[in-house]
C-alpha positions in Angstrom: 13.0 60.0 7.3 17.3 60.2 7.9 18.9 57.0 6.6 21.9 56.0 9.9 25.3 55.2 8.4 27.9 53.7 10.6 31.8 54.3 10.5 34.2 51.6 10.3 35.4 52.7 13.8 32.5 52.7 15.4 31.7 48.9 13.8 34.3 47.9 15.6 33.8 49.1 18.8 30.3 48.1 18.9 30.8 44.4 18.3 33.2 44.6 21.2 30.2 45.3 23.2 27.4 42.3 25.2 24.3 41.7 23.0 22.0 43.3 25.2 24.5 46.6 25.3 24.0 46.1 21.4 20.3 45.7 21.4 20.1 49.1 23.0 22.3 50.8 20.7 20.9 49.7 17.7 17.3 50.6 19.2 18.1 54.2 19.4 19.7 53.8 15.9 16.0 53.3 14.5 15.1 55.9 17.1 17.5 58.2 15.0 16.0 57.8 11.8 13.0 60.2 12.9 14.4 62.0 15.2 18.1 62.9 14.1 18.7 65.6 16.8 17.9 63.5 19.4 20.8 63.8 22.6 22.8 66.5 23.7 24.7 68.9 21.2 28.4 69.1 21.0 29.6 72.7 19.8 27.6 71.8 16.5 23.8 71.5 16.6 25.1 68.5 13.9 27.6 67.0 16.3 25.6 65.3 19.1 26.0 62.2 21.6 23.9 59.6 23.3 24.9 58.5 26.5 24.2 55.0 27.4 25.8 53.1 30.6 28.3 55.6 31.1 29.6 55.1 27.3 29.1 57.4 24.8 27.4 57.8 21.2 29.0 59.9 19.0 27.4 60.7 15.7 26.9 64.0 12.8 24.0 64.9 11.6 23.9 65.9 7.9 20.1 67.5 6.9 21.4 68.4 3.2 21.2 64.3 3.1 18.7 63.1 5.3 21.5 61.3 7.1 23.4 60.4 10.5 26.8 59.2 10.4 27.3 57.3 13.5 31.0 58.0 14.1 32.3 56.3 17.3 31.3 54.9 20.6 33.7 55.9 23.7 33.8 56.1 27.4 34.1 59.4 29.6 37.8 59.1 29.8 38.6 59.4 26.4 35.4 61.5 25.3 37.4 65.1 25.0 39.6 63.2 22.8 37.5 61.1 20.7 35.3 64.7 20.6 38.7 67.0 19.5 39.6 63.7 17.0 36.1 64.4 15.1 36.1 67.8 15.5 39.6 67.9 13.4 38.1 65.4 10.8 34.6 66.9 10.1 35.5 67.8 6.3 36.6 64.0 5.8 33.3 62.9 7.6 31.4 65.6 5.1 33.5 63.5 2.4 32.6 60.6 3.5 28.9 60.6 3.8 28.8 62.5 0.2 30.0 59.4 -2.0 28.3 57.1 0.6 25.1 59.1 -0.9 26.4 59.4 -4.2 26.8 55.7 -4.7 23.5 54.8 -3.5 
């Protein structure tokens, strides 16, 4: 079983969003934690998204930890940015996640 981490950034943006919107996000959270690879792959087989209402998921997938950083939730417009921004950032992710681990 994959423990689901969330980003600050993606905190933020989801309470932003209606309850029910929330409801279904944090469903397929708890989907996640059996099923990691779950949506469509983006240039990684670890970088994948969810698409829900025309927004999108984005989140990593790290198997050395049994975990899935949920990094950001966007819209279609800015997607190829919000997708370039992780891209550029995936060693800070990496870091990220290990002393989340690490201090568990």
């Amino acid at each position: 079983m994959f423990r689901v981490f969330r980003s600050e950034w993606y905190e933020k943006k989801l309470k932003k969003l209606d309850k029910d919107y929330q409801e279904r996000v944090f469903t397929f959270e708890q989907h996640l934690k059996n099923e990691p690879y779950s949506g469509k792959p983006l240039g990684y087989t670890f970088f994948r998204e969810k698409k829900f209402n025309g927004n999108r998921l984005l989140f990593l997938v790290y198997e050395e930890h049994n975990v899935v950083f949920l990094v950001t939730l966007t819209n279609k417009k800015a997607q190829p940015h919000e997708i370039d921004l992780i891209k550029a950032n995936l060693d800070v992710y990496k870091e990220t996640i290990q002393r989340l681990v690490k201090n568990l």
